[in-house]
C-alpha positions in Angstrom: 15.0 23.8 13.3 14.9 27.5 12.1 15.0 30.6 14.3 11.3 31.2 14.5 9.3 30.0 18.1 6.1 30.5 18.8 5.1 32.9 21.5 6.3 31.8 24.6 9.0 29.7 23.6 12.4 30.7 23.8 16.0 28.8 23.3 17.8 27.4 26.3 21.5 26.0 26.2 21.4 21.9 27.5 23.7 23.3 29.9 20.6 25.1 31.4 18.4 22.5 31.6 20.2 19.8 33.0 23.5 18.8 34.7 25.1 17.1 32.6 28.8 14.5 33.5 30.3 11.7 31.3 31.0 8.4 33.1 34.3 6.4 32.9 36.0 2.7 32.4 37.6 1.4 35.5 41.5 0.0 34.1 40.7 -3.8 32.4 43.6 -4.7 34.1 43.0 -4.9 37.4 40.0 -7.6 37.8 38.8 -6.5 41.6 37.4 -3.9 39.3 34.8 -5.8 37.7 32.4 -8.4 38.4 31.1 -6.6 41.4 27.2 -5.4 41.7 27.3 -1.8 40.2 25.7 -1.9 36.7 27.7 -0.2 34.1 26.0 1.0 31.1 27.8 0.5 27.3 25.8 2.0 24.3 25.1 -1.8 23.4 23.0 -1.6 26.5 20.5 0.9 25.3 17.7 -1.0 23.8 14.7 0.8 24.1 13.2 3.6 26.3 14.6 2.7 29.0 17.5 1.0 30.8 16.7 -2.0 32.7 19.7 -4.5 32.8 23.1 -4.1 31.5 26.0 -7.0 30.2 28.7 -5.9 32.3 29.4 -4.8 36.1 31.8 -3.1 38.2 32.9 -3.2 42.0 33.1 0.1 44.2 36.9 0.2 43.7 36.4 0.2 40.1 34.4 3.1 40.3 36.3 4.9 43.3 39.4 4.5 40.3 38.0 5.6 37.5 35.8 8.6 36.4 33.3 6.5 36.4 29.9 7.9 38.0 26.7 6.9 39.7 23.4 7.6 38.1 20.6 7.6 40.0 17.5 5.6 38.3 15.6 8.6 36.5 18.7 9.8 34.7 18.6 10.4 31.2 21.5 8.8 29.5 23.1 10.1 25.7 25.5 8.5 23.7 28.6 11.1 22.5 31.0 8.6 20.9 30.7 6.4 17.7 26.7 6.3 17.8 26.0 9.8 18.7 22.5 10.6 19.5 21.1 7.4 21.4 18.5 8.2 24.6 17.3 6.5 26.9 16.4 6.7 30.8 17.8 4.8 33.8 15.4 2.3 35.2 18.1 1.3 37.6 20.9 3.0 39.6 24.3 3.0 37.2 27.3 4.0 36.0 28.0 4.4 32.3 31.4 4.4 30.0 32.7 7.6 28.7 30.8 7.1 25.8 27.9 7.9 27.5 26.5 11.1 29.5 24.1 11.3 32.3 21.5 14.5 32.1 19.8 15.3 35.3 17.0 17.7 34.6 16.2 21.0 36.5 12.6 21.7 37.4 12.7 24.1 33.9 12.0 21.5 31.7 10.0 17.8 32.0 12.2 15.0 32.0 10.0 13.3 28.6 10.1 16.6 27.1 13.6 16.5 27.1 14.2 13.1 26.1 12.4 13.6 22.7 13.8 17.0 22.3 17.3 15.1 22.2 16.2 12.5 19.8 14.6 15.1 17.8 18.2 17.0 17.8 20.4 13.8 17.7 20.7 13.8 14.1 22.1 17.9 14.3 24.2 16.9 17.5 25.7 14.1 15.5 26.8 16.5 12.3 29.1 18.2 15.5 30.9 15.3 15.5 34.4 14.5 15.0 37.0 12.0 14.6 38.3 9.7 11.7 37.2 6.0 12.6 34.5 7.3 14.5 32.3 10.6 15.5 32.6 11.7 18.9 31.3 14.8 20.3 32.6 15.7 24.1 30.6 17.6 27.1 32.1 20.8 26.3 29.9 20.3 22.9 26.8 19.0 24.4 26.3 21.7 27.0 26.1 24.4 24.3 23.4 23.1 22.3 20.4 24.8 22.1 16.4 23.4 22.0 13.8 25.4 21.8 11.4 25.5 25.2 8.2 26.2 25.7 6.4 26.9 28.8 6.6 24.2 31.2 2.8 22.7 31.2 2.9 23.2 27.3 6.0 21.2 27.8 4.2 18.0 29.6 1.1 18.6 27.2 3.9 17.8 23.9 5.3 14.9 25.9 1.8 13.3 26.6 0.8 13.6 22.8 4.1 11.9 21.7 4.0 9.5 24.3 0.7 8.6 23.2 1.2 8.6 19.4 4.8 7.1 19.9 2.7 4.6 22.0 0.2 3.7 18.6 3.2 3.9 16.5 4.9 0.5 18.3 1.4 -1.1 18.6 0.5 -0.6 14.7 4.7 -1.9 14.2 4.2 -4.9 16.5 0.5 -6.0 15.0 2.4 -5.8 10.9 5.4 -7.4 12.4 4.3 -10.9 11.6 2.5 -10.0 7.8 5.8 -11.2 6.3 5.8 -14.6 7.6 2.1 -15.0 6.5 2.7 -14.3 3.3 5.6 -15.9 2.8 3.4 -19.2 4.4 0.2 -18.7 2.2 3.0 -18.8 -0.9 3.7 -21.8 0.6 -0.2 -23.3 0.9 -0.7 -22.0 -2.7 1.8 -24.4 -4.2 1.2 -26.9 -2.0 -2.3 -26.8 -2.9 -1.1 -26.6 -6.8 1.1 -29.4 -6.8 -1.5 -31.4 -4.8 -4.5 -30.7 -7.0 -6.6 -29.0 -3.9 -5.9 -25.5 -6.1 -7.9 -26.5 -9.2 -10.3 -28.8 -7.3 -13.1 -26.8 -8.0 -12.0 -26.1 -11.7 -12.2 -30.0 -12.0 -15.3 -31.2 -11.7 -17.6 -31.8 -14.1 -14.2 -32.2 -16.9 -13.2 -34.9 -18.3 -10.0 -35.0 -18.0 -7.5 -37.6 -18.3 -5.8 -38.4 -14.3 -2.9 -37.0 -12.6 0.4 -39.5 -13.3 3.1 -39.3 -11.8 6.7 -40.0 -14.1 10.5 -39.8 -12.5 12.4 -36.5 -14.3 14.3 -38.7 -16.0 11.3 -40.0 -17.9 9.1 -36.3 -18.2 12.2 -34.5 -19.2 14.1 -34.7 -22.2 17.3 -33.8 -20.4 18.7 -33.3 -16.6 22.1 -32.4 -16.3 24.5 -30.5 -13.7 26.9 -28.4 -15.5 30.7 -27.7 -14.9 33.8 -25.4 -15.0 36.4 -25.3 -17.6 39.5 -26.2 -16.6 41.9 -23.4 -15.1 37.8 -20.9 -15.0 38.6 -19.6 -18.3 35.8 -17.0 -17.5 35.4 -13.7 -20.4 33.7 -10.7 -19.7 31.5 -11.3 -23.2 30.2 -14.4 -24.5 28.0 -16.7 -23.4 26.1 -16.0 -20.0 27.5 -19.0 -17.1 25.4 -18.9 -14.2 26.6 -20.0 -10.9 24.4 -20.4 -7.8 24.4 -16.5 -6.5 22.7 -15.9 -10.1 19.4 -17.5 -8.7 18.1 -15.0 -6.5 14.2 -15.1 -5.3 13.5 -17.8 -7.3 14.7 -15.8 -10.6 18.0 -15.4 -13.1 20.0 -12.4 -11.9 22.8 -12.0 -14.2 23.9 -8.5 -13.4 26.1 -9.4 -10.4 29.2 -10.3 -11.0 27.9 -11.6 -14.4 31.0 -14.1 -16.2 30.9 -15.4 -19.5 32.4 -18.1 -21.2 33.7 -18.6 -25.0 31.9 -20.7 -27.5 35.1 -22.5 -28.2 35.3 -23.3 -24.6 32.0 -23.8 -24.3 32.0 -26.5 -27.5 35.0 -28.5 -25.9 34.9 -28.4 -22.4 31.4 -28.0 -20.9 29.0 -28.5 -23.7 27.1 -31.3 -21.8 25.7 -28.3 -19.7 24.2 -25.6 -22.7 20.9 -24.3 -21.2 18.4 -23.0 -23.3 15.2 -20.1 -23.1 12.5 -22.1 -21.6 14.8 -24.7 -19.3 14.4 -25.2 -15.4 17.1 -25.2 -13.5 18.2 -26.0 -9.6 20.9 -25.7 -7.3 22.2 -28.7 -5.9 24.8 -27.6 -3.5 23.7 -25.4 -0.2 22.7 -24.5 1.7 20.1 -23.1 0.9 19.0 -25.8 -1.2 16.2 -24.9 -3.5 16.7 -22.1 -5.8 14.7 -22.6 -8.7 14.8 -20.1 -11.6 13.4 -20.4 -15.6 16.3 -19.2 -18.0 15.3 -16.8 -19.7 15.4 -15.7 -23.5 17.9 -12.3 -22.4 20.3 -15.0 -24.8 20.0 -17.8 -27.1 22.0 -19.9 -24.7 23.6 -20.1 -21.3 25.7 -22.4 -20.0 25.9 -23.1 -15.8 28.3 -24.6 -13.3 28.6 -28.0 -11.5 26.0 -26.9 -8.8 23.4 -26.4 -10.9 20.9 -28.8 -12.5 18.8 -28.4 -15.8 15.8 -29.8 -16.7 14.5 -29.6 -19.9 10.9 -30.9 -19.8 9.1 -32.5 -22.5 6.4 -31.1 -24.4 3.1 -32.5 -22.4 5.0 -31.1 -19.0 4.8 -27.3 -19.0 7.9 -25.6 -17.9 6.4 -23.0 -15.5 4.3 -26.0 -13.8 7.5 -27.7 -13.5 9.0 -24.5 -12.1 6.7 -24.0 -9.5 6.5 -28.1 -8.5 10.0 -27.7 -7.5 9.2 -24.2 -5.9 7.0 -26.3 -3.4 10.2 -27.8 -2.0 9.0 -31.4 -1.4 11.4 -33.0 -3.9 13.9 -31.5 -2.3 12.5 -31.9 1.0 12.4 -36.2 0.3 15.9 -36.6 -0.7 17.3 -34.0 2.3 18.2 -36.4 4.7 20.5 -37.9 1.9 22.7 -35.0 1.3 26.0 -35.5 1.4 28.7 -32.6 1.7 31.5 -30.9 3.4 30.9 -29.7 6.7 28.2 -26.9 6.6 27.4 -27.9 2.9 24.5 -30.1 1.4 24.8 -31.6 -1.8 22.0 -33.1 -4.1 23.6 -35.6 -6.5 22.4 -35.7 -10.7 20.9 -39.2 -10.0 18.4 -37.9 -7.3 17.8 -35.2 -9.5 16.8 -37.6 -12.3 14.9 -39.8 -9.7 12.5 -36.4 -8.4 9.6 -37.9 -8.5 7.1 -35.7 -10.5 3.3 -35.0 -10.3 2.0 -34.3 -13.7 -1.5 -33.3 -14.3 -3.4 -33.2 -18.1 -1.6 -30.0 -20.1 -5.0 -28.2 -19.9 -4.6 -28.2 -15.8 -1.1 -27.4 -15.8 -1.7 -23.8 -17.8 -4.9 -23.6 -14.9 -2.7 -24.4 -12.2 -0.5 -21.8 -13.3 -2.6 -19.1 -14.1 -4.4 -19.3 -10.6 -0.4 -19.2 -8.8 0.1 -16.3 -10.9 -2.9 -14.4 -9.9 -2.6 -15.3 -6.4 0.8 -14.3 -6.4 0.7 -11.1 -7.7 -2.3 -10.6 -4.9 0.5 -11.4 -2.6 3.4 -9.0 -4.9 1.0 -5.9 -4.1 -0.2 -7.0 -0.7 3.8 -7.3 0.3 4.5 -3.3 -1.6 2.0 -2.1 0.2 3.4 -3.6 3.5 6.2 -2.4 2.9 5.2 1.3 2.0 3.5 1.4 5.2 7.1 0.1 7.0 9.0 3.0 5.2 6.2 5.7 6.5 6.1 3.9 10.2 10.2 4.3 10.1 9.5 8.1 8.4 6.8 9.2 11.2 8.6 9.5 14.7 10.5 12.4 13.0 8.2 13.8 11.6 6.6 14.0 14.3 9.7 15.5 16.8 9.6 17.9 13.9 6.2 19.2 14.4 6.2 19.1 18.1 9.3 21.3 18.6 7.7 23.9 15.8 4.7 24.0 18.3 2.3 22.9 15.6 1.7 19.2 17.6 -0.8 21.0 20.6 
């Protein structure tokens, strides 16, 4: 925090400003100690502000034979073992474990005040720490730490402004919570709409174009086929790329994880049913989830993938990325899901239904139209989604920031 105050501000040891006792864990033992009607707080019981229920609960004779306290409701409570630093305030009479310490506040300092002056410190009070598994700090710690105090009323004035900006903080956090789901559901609507022809309605009319058809993969593609494994995973670490289903990730080939490779003589003999090329679709077929969908791209000349991935290699009046993003709608999936068959907690998709996807194929001069308008939309979507996300990582940033200022006296 540095040494410099302002005027009138001075530091004060916790010890001054609060009594402060660790609570206890009654023997596990003996079961007349538990199950009673006295709350006992555990660290997994501080959730937000305050303390308003709590999992477990002791009896009387739990608490007369153990070090185990009472809080009265108003206390403030402060985790000292494993997750140092977490405050909150009784709502309810309660004892606690000795992972946690009661503070009851003198008439120096204002009970809020406090609170965020902990949470402002709890990151310092943590580095005190100590211990192997975990960090721990004990009472003996705790009571010497210093926070800088100002006046009293300047005191309450700091804890109103952070209660009210804290306040705008969860209510700007609550109202982006859901901007996630929405756009991950207006993806959804676009390529429904695309694969539907509502997208390129409007783009339509007035063209002569010849009408949607719709062919079986088996007919529209020049190839569908699931791949394999060679015998005994004869895997190198160069050669040619084999994917596997944790290389499709959101929708797109990512071959630096764990990348393995196979040998063109393996490749030639064992598993050359399966050789993907620049330009192919593929699909898992064993989940869940079930559809991943990813384009192989041209990082090689060829790729080869294992038995739970499909390829299709479309012919030349079905464009690939159309094709792509028909099978990124999900409904060919979707038709065929009730047919799964796997092991328990797997789903399977079999080559023939894969060959049997029915397909919705629009003139080629729709298909690049269809595409380009996805695209667009989705990179509308792309920045909408960084920017949500900037704003997440300054929301997460501000409370600090905040406790910062305040106990520099620069907030009032």
């Amino acid at each position: 925090m540095g040494n410099e105050l302002p005027k009138g501000w001075r530091y004060v040891k916790l010890s001054d400003l609060a009594e402060i006792q660790s609570g206890g864990t009654p023997s596990r033992s003996n079961s007349s100690y538990w199950n009673g009607n006295i709350p006992w707080v555990k660290i997994s019981d501080i959730k937000g502000k305050y303390i308003t229920e709590t999992e477990e609960f002791i009896t009387e004779e739990g608490m007369s034979n153990s070090s185990a306290k009472m809080f009265e409701r108003g206390t403030i409570i402060f985790s000292i073992f494993a997750t140092i630093g977490k405050v909150a305030i009784l709502d309810i009479d309660a004892t606690t474990n000795q992972a946690l310490v009661g503070l009851k506040n003198n008439n120096q300092v204002d009970k809020t005040f406090l609170v965020y002056a902990l949470t402002e410190l709890s990151e310092r009070i943590s580095n005190l720490g100590k211990g192997v598994a975990q960090k721990n700090i004990n009472i003996s710690i705790l009571k010497e730490v210093e926070i800088p105090l100002p006046p009293l009323e300047e005191q309450k004035q700091i804890a109103e402004k952070l209660n009210k900006l804290f306040d705008q903080i969860e209510s700007i956090k609550k109202s982006t919570k859901r901007i996630p789901e929405l756009l991950k559901n207006f993806r959804q609507q676009i390529l429904t709409y695309a694969v539907t022809g509502k997208l390129t309605e409007d783009w339509r009319k007035d063209k002569h174009l010849d009408e949607w058809r719709v062919e079986l993969a088996k007919d529209c593609c020049e190839k569908v086929q699931s791949g394999g494994t060679p015998k005994g995973s004869k895997f190198e670490t160069v050669g040619i790329p084999f994917l596997k289903v944790y290389n499709i990730v959101n929708n797109k080939i990512d071959f630096e994880s764990e990348p393995q490779y196979v040998s063109e003589e393996i490749q030639n003999s064992q598993i050359k049913k399966s050789i993907t090329y620049p330009g192919d679709v593929i699909m898992n077929i064993v989940g869940p989830p079930l559809n991943k969908v990813a384009i192989i791209p041209d990082t090689y000349k060829e790729w080869n993938l294992n038995q739970a991935i499909t390829l299709f290699r479309p012919k030349e009046y079905l464009n690939n990325k159309y094709l792509y993003y028909f099978f990124c709608e999900g409904s060919s999936v979707n038709s065929v899901i009730d047919k799964t068959r796997g092991v328990v907690g797997q789903v399977n998709i079999s080559l023939s239904q894969c060959r049997d996807f029915s397909i919705s194929i629009p003139p080629m001069e729709e298909q690049l139209e269809i595409v380009k308008r996805i695209e667009v939309l989705f990179n509308i979507l792309d920045d909408a989604e960084r920017r949500y996300q900037l704003l997440c990582d300054k929301l997460d940033k501000l409370p600090q920031a905040l406790l910062c200022k305040a106990f520099k006296g620069k907030l009032v």
